[in-house]
N, C-alpha and C positions, 0 to 999 in steps of 0.2 A: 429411592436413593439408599444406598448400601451405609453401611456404619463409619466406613475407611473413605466417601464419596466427599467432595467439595467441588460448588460449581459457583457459576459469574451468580447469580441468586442467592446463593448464601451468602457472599459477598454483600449485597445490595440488602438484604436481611439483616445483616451486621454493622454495615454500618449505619441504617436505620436506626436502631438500637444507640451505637457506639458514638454518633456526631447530628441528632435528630432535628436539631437547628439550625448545623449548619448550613450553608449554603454549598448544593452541588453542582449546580448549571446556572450558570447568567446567560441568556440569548439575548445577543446585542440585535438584533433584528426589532425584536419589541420589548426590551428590558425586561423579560419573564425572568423569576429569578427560583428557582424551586430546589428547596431544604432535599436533606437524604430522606429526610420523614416523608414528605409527601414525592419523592421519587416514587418510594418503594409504594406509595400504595397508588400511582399510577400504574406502574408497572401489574401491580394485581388486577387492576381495572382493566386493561390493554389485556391481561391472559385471561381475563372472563371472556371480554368480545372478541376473540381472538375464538375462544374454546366452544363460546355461543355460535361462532359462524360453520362448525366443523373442523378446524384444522386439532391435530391430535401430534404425539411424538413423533419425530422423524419426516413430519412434514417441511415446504419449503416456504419460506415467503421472500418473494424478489422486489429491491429496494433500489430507486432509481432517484435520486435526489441529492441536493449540497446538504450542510452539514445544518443538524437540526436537534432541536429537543426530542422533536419526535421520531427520529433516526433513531436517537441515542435507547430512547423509550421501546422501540419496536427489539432491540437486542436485547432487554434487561427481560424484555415479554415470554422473547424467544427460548434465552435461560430459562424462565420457569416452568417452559411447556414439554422443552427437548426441542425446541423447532430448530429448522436452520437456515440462517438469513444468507440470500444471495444477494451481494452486495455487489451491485451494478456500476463500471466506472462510467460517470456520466460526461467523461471525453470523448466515448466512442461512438465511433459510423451507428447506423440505424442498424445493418447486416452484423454488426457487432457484438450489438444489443440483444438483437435475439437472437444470434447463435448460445451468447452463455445466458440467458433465459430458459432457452429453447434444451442448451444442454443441463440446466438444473431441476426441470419441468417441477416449477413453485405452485401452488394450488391457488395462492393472493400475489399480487401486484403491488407496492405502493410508490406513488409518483409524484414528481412536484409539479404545480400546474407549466410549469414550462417543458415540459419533457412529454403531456400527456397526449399531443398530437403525434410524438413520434411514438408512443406505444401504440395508440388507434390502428395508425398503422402496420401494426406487427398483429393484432389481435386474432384473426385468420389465422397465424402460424405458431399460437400461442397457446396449442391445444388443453395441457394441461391445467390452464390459471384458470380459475370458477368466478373469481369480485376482482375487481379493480378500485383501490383505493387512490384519495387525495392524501400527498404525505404532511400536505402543510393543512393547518387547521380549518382556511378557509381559500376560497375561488376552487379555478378548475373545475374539470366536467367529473370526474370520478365522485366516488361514494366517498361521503361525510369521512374524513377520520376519525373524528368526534363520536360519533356512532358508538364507535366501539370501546369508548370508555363510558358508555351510559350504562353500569350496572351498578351490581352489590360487591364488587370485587370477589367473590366468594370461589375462586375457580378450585378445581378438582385436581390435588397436586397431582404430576407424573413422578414417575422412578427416572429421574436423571440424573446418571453417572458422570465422574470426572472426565471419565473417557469420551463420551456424546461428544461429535459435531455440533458446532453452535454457528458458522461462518464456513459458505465458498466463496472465494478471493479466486477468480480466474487469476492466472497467471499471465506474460505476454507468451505469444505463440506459437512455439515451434512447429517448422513446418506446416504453417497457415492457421496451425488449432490449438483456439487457446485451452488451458487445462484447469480445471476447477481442484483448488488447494485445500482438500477436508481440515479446518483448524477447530479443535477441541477447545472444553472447559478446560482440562487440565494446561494445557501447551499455553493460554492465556493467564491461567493463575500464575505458572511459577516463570512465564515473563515478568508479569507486573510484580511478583515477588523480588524477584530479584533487581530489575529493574530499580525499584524504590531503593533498596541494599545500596547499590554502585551509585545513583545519582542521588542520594539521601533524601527523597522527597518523605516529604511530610506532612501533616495536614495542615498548615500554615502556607505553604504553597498555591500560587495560582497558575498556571498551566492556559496557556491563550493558544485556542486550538483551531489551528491554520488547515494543517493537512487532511485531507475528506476521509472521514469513516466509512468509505471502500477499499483505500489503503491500507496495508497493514501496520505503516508508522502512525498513522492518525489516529486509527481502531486503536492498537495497543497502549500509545502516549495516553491516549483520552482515559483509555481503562485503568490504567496505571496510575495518573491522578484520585481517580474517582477512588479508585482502593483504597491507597493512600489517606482518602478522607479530605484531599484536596480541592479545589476551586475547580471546576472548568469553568472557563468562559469561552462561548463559542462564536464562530465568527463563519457566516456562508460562504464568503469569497474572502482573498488577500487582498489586504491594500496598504501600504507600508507605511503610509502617513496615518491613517486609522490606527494599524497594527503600533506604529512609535505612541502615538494619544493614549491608548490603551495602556501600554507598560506604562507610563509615566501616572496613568490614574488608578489605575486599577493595582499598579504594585507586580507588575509579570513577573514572574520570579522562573518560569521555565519553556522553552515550547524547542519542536522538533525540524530541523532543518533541511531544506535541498536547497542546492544553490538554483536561483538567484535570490530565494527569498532573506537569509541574513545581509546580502548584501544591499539589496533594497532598504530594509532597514532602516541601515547603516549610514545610507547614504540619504536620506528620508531628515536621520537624526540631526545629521551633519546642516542642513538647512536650515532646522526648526529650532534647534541648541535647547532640544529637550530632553528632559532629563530618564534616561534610561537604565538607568545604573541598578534598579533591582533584580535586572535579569542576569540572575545570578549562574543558569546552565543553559546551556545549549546545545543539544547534539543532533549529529546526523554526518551528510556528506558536504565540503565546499572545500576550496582552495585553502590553501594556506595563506593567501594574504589578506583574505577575508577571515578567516580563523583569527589570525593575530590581528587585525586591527580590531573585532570587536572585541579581544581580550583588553588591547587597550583601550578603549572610550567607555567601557565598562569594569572591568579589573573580575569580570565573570571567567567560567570555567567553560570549553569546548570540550565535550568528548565525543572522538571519534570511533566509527565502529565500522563493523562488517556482518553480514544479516542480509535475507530473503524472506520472502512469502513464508513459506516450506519448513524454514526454522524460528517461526512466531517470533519474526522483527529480527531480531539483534541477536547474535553468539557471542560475537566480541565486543568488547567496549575500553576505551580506557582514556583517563586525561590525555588532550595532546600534546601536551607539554612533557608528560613521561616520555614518550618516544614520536615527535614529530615525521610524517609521511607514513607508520605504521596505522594499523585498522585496530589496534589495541589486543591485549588480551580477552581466554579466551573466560565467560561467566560461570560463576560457582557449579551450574548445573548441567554445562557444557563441555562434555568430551571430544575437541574437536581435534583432528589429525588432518596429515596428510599424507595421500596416497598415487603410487605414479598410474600407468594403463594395465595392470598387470593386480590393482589391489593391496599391493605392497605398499607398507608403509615408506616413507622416505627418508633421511636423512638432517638432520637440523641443517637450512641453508640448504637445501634442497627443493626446489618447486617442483608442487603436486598438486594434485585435485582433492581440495577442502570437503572432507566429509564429517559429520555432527552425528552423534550421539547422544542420546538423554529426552525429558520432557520437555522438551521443549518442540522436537521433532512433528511436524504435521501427521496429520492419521495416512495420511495417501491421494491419489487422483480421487475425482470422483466419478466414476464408470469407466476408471480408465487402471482394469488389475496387473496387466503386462508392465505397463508404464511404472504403478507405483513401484511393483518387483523389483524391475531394474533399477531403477532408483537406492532401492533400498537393500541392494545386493549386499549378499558379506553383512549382514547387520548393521549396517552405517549407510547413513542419507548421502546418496553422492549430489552436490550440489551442483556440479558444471562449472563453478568456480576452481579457480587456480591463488596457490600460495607457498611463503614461505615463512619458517616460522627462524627466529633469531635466538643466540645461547641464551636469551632472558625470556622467553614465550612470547613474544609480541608477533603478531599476523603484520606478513606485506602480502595486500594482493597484489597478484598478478596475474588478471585478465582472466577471459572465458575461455575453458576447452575448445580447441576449434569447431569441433561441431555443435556448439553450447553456445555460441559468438551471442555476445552481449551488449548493445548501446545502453546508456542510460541518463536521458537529457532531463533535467531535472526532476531526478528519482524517481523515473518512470521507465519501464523495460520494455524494448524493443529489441526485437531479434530480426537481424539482416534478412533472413529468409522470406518475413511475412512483408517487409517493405519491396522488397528485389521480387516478391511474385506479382503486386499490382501495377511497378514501373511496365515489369513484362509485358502487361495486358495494353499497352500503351503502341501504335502501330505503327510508330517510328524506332522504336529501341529493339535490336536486335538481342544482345547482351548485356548486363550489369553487373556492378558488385557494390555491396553497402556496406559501410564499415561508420563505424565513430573515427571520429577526430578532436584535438583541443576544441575549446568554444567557451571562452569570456564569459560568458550569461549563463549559460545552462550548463558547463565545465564539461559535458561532452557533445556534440551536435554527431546531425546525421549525413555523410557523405555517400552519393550515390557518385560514381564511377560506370556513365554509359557509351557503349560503344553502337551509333543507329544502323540501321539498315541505309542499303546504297541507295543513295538519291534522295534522300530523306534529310530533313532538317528542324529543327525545334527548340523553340526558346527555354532556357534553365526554370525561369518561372512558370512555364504552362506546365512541365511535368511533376515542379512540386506541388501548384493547384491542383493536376490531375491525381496524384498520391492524396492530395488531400482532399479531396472529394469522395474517397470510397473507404479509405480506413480513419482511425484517431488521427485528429490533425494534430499533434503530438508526434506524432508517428512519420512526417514527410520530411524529407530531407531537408536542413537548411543551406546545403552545398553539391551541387550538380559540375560535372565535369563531362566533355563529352570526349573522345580519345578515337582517332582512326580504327585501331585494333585493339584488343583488351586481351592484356597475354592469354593464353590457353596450357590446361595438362595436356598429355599425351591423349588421355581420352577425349579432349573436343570441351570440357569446362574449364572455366575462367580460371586462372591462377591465383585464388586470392590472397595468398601471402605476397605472389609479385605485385600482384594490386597497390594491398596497403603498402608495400615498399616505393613505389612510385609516386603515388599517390596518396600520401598518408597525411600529410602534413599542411596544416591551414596556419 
């Protein structure tokens, strides 16, 4: 590591040193409660057997599990080898799974014993994994985790730079494939930098960590405390009567939101008349009527933002109370603009395609150099997002590039293309179109628009079973239409502006 270098490990080094008492992770699963002190020398333990198994710099390890101590431990590991965790979302189809296993080719595996049947089954096409671990301490058929903290902690530092890869975050999929999101040590520090800045956390803070560390909100909130000098307390699954018990004993003071999870909540609270009132931020994506009412039953703060994969979480952030239905400004380390098809910059009150500049920017595809390129054309990250900026700087989106078309049903991303290729595969559906629509619950759902072949007939619920039988059931439509004809362009494809113009509206 170079002079000018800082990484997630020096971090965990530091605040070793700086909060050695205090408490970093509470696992509500078995009340394990483990100091920064004895993080860090976990974490050296984990890069001994890690370094005793063979893997060295620039290696992979693919991570298939809810959210854990030893998730969190396997990334602190990663920091200090160089390694790079592929973090698996564990919503998705089997074919899913190992495609971006398959496209990360990790040399270890680790898995929770519910998920290790469905790796078994990939293991044949799994060429490059060598051990398969258990990610939880005990059950399941895989090798001991434990194993590999039975040493002297004594490992053999690597040169790892700010720059290094630590995290691929497949993306969802354009045109059927999904894309593995190289995110560095740096792109993580001067989130959680910053980050801490705009929401003022502190180490007084406890942080109730909902969202799964394959997520980039999860990953980066969870880091972001931890930096900080903060609480995590971790939680495997949501449950909003759990999650309400929690704030009210434990003192929540922050966590990271999609809808429907604050409004669950909320309405959780409403039954129980418990007391939730330290949870003093909130951020992410929901409605505005769930935005204001938890402002009232709480007198807490919402900040609303705008952020992907690609730009380590969040570019913009701001109360919403500064400017309601905006995505806030853009962060201290964030140079973001807008640009029409041509590169040009646009106009204030003009909508363009949101592109980022600065550390925070991801490293690139991973095996994918055409892709990152064009991405990264002109020197600026073009997102595929759409905006406009206001005479005070405040981001309104507005929606995906058409060829970028975007769902996102409880901050999860789905792209029309990869859902509209498995309806296809279906041998009553001629043509389709998939678009978002409003949706109560999830604030966007997924509408598929089918038009069948002649003679052919098919109930709305067998073809979302059918979508959900092959990809993320996330990913299947909540609204089926079926339509005589589906307009067409001149060239013979569906119209999908006429589409969502007829059809747009739930």
């Amino acid at each position: 590591m170079g002079l000018y270098d800082f990484t997630i490990y020096d971090v965990i080094n530091r605040n070793a040193r700086c909060f050695t008492e205090r408490t970093a992770w509470l696992e509500v699963s078995d009340s394990r409660e483990v100091t920064f002190g004895q993080f860090k020398d976990m974490v050296d333990h984990m890069a001994k057997g890690l370094q005793d198994v063979g893997l060295k710099k620039g290696d992979r390890i693919g991570i298939l599990g809810k959210n854990s101590l030893e998730y969190f431990l396997l990334y602190g590991a990663a920091s200090a080898l160089g390694l790079i965790v592929i973090a698996i979302n564990w919503r998705l189809s089997a074919d899913e799974v190992e495609n971006n296993l398959a496209d990360g080719a990790p040399q270890l595996v680790f898995a929770d014993p519910e998920f290790q049947e469905l790796i078994d089954g990939l293991k044949n096409k799994l060429t490059s994994v060598e051990k398969y671990y258990n990610l939880s301490g005990e059950g399941g058929s895989f090798e001991d985790f434990n194993t590999l903290l039975d040493n002297n902690a004594n490992f053999i530092p690597e040169e790892v730079a700010t720059d290094d890869s630590i995290v691929i975050i497949h993306t969802a999929a354009v045109e059927g494939k999904p894309r593995g999101a190289l995110v560095t040590h740096g792109n993580i520090l001067s989130a959680t930098t910053q980050f801490s800045h705009v929401f003022k956390i502190y180490k007084e803070d406890v942080h109730l960590n909902i969202l799964p560390l394959f997520h980039v909100g999860g990953l980066f909130i969870a880091m972001t405390a931890f930096h900080a000098g903060a609480l995590n307390i971790n939680v495997t699954r949501f449950d909003a009567d759990q999650a309400v018990d929690f704030i009210q004993e434990k003192k929540i003071t922050m966590l990271f939101d999609f809808a429907p999870i604050l409004a669950s909540i909320l309405d959780s609270q409403e039954k129980s008349g418990k007391d939730i009132n330290s949870l003093r931020l909130v951020a992410g994506l929901d409605s505005p009527e769930t935005i204001e009412r938890y402002q009232k039953v709480t007198g807490g703060e919402f900040f609303v933002v705008y952020g992907q994969t690609e730009v380590s979480c969040l570019v913009t952030i701001s109360p919403y109370n500064e400017k309601p239905g905006s995505a806030g400004r853009p962060l201290p380390l964030a140079d973001v603009r807008l640009f029409d098809d041509y590169d040009k910059e646009v106009e204030t009150g003009q909508v363009g395609e949101i592109v980022v500049k600065g550390p925070m920017v991801f490293k690139g595809y991973w095996n994918l150099p055409e892709e990152t390129s064009y991405t990264f054309r002109e020197g600026w990250h073009h997102t595929g997002d759409q905006g406009r900026f206001d005479e005070e700087g405040f981001l309104w989106y507005a929606g995906r590039k058409a060829e970028k078309e975007l769902i996102k049903p409880g901050g999860e991303n789905v792209y029309p293309a990869e859902v509209e290729k498995v309806i296809l595969q279906h041998p009553a559906v001629e043509r389709t179109v998939v678009f978002g629509v409003p949706d109560p619950k999830w604030k966007e759902g997924i509408k598929a628009v089918c038009e069948l072949k002649e003679g052919r007939s098919i109930e709305p619920q067998e073809l979302i079973d059918f979508v959900g039988e092959r990809i993320a059931r996330f990913k299947k439509p909540q609204y089926v239409e079926f339509v005589k004809d589906l307009p067409l362009l001149e060239n013979g494809s569906p119209d999908r502006a006429k589409v969502k113009e007829l059809y747009g509206q739930e």
